[in-house]
C-alpha positions as CSV (number, residue, x, y, z in Angstrom):
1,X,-31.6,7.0,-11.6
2,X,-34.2,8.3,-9.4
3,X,-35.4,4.3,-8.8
4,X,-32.7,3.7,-6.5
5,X,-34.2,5.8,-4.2
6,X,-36.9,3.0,-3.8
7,X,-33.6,1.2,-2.5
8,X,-33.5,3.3,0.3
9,X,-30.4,5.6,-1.3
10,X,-30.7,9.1,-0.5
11,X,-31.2,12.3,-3.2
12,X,-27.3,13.8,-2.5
13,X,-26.5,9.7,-2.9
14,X,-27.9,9.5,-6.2
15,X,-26.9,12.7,-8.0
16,X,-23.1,11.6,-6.6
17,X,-23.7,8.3,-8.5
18,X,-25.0,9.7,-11.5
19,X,-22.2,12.4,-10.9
20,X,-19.4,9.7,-10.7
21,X,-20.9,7.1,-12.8
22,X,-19.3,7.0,-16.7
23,X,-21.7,7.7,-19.4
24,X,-22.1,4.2,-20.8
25,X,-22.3,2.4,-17.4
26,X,-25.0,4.8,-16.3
27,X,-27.4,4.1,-19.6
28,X,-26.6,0.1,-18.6
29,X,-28.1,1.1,-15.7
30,X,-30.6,3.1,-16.8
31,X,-31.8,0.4,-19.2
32,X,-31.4,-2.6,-16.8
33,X,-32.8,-0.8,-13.9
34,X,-35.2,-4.3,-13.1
35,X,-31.9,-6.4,-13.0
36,X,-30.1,-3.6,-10.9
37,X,-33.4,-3.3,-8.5
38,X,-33.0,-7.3,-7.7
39,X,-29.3,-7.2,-7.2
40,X,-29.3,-4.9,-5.0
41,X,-32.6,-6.0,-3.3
42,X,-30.5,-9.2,-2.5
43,X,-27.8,-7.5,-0.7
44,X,-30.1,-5.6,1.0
45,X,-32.3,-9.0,1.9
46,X,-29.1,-11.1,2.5
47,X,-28.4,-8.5,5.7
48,X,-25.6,-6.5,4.4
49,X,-26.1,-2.9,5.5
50,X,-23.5,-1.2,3.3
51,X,-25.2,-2.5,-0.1
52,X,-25.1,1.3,-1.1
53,X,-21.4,1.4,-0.5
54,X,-21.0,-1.6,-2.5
55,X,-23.3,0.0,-5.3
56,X,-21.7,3.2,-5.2
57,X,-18.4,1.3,-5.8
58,X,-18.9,-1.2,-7.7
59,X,-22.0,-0.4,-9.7
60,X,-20.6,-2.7,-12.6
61,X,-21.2,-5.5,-11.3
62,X,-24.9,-5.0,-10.6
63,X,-25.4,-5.3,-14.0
64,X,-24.4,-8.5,-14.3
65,X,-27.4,-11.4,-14.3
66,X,-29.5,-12.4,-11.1
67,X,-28.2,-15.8,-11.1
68,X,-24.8,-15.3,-11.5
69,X,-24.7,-12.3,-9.0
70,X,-26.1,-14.0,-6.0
71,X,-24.5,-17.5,-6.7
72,X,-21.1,-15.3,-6.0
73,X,-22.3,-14.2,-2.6
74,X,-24.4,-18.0,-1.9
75,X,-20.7,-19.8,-2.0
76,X,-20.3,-18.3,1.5
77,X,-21.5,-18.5,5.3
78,X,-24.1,-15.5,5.3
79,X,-22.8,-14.4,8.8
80,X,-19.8,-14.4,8.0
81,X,-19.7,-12.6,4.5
82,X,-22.0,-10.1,6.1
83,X,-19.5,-9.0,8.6
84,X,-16.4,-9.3,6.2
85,X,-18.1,-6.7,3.8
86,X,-18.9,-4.5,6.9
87,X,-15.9,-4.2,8.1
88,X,-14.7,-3.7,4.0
89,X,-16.4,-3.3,1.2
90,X,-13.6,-3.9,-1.3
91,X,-13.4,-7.8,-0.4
92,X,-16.5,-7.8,-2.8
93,X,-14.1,-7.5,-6.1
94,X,-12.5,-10.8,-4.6
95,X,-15.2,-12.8,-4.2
């Protein structure tokens, strides 16, 4: 998983993904690494600085298609999401 360092994560940030990451979820990733890149290139555009938070904890749904994962985030008032998912990352799952 060495591409997400390209994402700005860390070395000890990656082996503790790959360490906490089940099996099958980390071959997803490891197979959809172009789709992970953009999803996580979009929270990284979009402003929110804890996008390897959110990865870290919910690396699921970074697998899920392009379209469908920004149009979650593009329902709401950038500012305003961006400073909600500062203050806590676990509003993402409700979103």
């Amino acid at each position: 998983m060495m591409f997400l360092s390209e994402l700005g994560f860390d070395n000890l940030q990656i082996k503790a993904i790959e360490k906490n990451i089940p099996k099958l979820i980390k071959e997803q990733i490891k197979n959809s690494q172009e789709l992970v890149k953009m999803n996580i290139s979009f929270l990284k555009d979009l402003g929110v600085k804890n996008y390897r938070e959110a990865f870290k904890s919910y690396y699921d749904m970074f697998l899920m298609d392009n379209s469908s994962f920004t149009a979650i985030f593009a329902k709401y008032d950038r500012d305003d999401l961006i400073e909600k998912l500062e203050k806590n990352i676990a509003i993402i799952e409700h979103l």
